[in-house]
C-alpha positions as a printed Julia matrix, in Angstrom:
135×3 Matrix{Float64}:
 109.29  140.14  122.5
 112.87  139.56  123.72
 113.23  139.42  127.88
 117.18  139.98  126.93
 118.03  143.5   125.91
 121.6   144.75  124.42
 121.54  147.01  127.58
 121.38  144.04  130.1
 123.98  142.0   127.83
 126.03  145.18  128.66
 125.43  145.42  132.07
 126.49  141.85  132.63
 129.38  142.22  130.73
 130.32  145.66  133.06
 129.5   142.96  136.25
 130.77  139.82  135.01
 133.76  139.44  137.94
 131.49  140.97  140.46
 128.92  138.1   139.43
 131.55  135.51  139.38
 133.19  136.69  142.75
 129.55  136.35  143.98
 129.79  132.21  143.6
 130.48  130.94  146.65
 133.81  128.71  146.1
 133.17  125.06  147.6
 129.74  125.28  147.16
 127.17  122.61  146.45
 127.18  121.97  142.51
 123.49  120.82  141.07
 124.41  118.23  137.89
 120.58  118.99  136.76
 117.7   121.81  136.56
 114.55  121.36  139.58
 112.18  123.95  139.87
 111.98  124.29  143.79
 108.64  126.22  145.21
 109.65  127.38  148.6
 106.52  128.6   150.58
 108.57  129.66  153.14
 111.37  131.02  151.5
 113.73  128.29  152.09
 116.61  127.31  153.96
 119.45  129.3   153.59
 121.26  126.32  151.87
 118.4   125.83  149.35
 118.38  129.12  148.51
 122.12  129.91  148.14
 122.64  126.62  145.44
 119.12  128.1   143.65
 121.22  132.07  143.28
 124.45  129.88  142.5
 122.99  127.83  139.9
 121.14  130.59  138.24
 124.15  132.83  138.13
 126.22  129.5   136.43
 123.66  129.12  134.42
 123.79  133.0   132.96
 127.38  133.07  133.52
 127.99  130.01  131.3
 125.56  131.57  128.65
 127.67  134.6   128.48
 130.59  132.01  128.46
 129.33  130.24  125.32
 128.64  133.84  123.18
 132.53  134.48  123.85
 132.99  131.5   122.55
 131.08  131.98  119.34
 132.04  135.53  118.88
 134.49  136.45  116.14
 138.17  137.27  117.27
 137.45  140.66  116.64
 135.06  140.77  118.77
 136.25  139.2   121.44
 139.31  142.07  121.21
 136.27  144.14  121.92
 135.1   143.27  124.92
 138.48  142.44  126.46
 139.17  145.96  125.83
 135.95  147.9   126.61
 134.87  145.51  129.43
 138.16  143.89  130.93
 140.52  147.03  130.22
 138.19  149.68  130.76
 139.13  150.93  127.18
 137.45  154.47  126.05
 136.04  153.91  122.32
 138.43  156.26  121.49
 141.25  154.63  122.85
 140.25  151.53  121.44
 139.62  153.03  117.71
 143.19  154.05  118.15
 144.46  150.59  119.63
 142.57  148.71  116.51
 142.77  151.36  113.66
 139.13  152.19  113.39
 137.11  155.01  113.73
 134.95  155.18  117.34
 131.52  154.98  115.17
 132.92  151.76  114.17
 133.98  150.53  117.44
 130.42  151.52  118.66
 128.62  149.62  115.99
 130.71  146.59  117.04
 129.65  146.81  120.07
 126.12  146.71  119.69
 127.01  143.71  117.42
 128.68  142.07  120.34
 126.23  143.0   122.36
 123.24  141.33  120.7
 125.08  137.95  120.17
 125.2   137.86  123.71
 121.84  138.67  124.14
 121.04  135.84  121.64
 122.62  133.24  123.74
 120.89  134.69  127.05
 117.68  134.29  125.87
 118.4   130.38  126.07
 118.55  130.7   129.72
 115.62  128.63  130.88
 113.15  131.0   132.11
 113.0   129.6   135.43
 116.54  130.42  136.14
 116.54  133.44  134.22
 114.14  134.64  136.93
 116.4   133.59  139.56
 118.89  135.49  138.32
 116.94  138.58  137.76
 115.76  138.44  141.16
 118.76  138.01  142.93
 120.12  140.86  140.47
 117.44  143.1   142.0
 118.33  142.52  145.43
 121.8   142.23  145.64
 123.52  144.14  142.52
């Protein structure tokens, strides 16, 4: 079973510059993957490059779908999730009926999820976690 569904590709797309505002500018870059246990939770510095690295990692997933996705496509989602387009608006804007904008979508949406889903699973938990706590 998938961990990634077409809902959470969605969400992340609706929270993408929230996500990316998130990254602490200047901050520590890793150049490889560790899988820290911290029995005591951490320092704070451990623990802020573990949520930045996790949300690069997902971020530059998401990244690398765009960059796959057919130019149609990407139209999409600079409409629905950068513009704040209505379907409707958009069917309009591209010369398409809604249903078809909708179906698009969910195309969109699962290519994404495709790419996600090559997350490692120990920063896909990471991410999820700091999701839960902070978004």
């Amino acid at each position: 079973m998938s961990r990634v569904t077409p809902e959470f590709a969605k969400w992340l797309l609706w929270n993408e510059k929230k996500l990316r505002a998130s990254i602490v500018p200047g901050a520590p870059v890793c150049t490889f993957m560790a899988i820290v246990t911290m029995h005591d939770g951490g320092s704070q510095v451990e623990r802020a490059a573990i949520k930045r690295e996790s949300i690069l990692s997902v971020l530059s997933a998401l990244d690398r779908a765009y960059n796959a996705m057919h130019p149609e496509h990407k139209k999409l989602y600079r409409y629905r999730f950068r513009e704040g387009m209505s379907y409707n608006k958009i069917a309009r804007k591209m010369d398409i009926s809604p249903d078809s904008i909708g179906r698009r979508i969910a195309e969109m949406t699962d290519i994404i999820a495709a790419f996600l889903e090559l997350v490692p699973d120990a920063e896909y938990r990471e991410f999820s976690r700091f999701v839960d706590a902070n978004l």
